[in-house]
Backbone as CSV, one residue per row, in Angstrom:
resi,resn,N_x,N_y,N_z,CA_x,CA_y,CA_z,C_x,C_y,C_z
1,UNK,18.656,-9.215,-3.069,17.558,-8.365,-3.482,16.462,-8.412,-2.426
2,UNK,15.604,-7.418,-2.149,14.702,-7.573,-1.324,13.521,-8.129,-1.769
3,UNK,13.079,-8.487,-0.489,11.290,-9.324,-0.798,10.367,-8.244,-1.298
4,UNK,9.216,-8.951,-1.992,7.993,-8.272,-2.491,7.641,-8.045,-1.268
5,UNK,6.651,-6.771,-1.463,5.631,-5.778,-0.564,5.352,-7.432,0.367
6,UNK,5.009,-6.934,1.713,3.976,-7.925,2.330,2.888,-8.217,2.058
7,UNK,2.341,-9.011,1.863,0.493,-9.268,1.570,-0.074,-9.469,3.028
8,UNK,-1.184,-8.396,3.238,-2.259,-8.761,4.348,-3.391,-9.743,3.706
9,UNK,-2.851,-10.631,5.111,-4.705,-11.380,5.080,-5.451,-10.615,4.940
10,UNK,-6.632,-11.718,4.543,-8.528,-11.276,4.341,-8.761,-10.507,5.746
11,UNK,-8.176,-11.496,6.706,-8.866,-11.420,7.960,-7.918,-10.425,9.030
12,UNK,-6.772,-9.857,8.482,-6.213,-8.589,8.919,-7.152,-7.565,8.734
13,UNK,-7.550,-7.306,7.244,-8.158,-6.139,6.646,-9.261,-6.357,6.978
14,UNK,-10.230,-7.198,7.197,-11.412,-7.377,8.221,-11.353,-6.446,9.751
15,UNK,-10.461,-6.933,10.513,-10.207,-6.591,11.831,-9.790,-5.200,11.832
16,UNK,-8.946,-5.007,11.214,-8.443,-3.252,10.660,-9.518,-2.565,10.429
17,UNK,-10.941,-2.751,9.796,-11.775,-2.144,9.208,-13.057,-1.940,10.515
18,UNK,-12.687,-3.387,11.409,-13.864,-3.447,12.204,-13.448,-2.261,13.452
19,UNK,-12.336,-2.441,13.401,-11.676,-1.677,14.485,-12.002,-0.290,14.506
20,UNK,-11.345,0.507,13.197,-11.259,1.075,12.625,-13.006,1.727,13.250
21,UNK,-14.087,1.142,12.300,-15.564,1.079,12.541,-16.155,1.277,14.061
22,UNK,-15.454,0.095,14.949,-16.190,0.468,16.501,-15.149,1.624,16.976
23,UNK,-14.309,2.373,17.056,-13.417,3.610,17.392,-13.919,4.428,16.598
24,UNK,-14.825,5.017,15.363,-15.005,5.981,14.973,-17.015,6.184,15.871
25,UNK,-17.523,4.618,16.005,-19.000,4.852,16.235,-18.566,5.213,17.982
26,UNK,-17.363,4.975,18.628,-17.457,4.813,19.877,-17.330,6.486,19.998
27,UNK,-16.029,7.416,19.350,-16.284,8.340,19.150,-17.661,8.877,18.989
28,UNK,-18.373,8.657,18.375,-19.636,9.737,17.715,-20.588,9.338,19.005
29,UNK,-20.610,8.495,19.854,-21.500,8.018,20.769,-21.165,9.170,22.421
30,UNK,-19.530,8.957,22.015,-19.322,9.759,23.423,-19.814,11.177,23.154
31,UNK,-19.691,11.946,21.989,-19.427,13.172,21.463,-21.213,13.495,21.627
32,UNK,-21.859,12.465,21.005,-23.076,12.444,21.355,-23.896,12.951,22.665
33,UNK,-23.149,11.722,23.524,-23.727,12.130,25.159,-23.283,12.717,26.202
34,UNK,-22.347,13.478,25.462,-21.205,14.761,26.162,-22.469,15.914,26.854
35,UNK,-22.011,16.314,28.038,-23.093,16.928,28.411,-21.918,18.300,28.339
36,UNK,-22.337,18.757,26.992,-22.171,20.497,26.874,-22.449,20.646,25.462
37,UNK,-22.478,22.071,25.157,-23.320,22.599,24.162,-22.606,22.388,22.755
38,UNK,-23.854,22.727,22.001,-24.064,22.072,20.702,-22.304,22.987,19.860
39,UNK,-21.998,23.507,20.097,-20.772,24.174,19.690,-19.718,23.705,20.045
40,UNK,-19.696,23.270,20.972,-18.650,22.462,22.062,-18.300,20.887,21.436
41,UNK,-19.358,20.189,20.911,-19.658,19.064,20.294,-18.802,19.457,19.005
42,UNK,-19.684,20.339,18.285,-19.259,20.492,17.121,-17.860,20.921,17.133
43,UNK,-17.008,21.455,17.838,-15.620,21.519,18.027,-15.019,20.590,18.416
44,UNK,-15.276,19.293,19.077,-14.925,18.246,19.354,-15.155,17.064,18.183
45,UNK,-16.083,17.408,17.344,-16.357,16.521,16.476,-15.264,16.904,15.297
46,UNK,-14.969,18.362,14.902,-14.106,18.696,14.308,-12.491,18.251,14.186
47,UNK,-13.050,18.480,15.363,-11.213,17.923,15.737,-11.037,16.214,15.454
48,UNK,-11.914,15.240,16.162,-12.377,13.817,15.513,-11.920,13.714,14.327
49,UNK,-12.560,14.144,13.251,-12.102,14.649,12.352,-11.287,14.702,11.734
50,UNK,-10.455,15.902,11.898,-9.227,16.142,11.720,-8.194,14.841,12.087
51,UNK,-8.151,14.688,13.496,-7.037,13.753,13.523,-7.439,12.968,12.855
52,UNK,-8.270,12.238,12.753,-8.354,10.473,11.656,-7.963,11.155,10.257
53,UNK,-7.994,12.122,9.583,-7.899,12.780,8.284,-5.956,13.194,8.413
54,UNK,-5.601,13.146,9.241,-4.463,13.739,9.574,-3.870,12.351,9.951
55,UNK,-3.925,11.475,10.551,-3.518,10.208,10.714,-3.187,9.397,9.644
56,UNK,-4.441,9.230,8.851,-4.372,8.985,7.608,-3.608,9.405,6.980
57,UNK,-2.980,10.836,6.534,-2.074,11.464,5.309,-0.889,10.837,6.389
58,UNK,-0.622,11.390,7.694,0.814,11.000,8.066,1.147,9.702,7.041
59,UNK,0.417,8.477,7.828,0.397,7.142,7.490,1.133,6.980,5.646
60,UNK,0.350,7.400,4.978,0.483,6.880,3.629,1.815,8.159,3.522
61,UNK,2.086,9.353,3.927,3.055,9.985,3.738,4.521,9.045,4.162
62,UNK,4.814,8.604,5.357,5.860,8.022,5.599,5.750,6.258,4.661
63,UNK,4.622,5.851,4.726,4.753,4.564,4.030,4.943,4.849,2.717
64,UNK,4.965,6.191,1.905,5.077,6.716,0.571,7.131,6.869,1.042
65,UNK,7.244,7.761,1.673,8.795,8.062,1.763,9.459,6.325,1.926
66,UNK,9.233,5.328,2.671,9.797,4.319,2.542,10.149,3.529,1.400
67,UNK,9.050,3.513,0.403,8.689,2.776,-0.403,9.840,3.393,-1.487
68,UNK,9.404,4.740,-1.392,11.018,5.572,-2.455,12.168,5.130,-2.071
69,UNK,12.635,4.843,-0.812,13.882,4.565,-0.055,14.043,3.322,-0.781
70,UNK,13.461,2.394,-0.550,13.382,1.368,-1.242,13.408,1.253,-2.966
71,UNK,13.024,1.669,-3.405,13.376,1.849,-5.010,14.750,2.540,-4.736
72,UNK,15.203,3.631,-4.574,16.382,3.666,-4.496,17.444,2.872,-4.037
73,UNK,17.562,2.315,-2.794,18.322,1.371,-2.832,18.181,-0.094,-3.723
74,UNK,17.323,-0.289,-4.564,17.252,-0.979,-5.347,17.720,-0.775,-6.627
75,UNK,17.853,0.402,-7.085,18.691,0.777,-8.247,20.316,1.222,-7.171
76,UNK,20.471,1.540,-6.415,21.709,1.490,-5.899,22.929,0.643,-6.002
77,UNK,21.855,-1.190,-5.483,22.209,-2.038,-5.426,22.279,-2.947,-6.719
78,UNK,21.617,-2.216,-8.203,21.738,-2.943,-9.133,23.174,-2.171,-9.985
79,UNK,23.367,-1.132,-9.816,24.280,-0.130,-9.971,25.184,-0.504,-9.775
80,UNK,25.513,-1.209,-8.170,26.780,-1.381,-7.927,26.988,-2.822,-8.566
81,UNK,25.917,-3.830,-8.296,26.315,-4.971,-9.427,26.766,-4.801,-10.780
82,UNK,26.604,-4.416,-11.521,26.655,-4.088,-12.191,28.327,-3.390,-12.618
83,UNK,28.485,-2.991,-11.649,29.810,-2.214,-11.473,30.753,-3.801,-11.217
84,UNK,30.515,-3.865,-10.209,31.360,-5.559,-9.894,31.614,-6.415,-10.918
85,UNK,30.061,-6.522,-11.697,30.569,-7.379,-12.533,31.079,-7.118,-13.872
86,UNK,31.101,-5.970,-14.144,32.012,-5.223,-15.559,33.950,-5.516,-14.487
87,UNK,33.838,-5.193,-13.347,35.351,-5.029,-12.556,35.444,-6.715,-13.206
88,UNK,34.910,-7.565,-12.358,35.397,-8.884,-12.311,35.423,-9.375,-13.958
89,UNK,34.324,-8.960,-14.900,34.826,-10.010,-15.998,36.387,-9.422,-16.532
90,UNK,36.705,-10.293,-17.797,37.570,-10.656,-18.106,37.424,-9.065,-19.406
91,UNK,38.558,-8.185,-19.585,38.098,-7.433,-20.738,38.441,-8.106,-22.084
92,UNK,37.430,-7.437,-22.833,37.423,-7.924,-24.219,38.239,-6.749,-24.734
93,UNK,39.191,-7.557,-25.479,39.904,-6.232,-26.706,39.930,-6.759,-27.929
């Protein structure tokens, strides 16, 4: 049977978050002192945006399709036990 989900450390989800935090302010800083116009920004900020919003759905989309894969082969694999062990016992009449 397979193992339970992984558990992240405190201090994964710390670092993930900080990271996460200085790459979105480092973004808004460059976008900031971009030397071109206020439309230009705002199309660049858009897009910012977008990908982290789009990163995000990928992310939980494929870690969503795995997780099904996984329940299925988990009723797969109880299925076929199940099968084995009705083959192997002894029948009752």
């Amino acid at each position: 049977m397979q193992d339970a989900l992984a558990k992240h450390s405190q201090n994964w989800i710390i670092f993930t978050w900080v990271s996460f935090g200085i790459a979105a302010v480092m973004m808004a800083l460059g976008i900031y002192n971009l030397e071109a116009s206020f439309s230009a920004k705002g199309f660049y900020t858009m897009a910012a945006i977008m990908l982290v919003h789009t990163s995000i759905t990928l992310t939980k989309t494929l870690r969503d399709r795995d997780e099904s894969e996984k329940l299925h082969h988990r009723i797969e694999d109880a299925k076929t036990e199940k099968l084995l062990l009705d083959i192997n016992s002894p029948e009752q009449s």
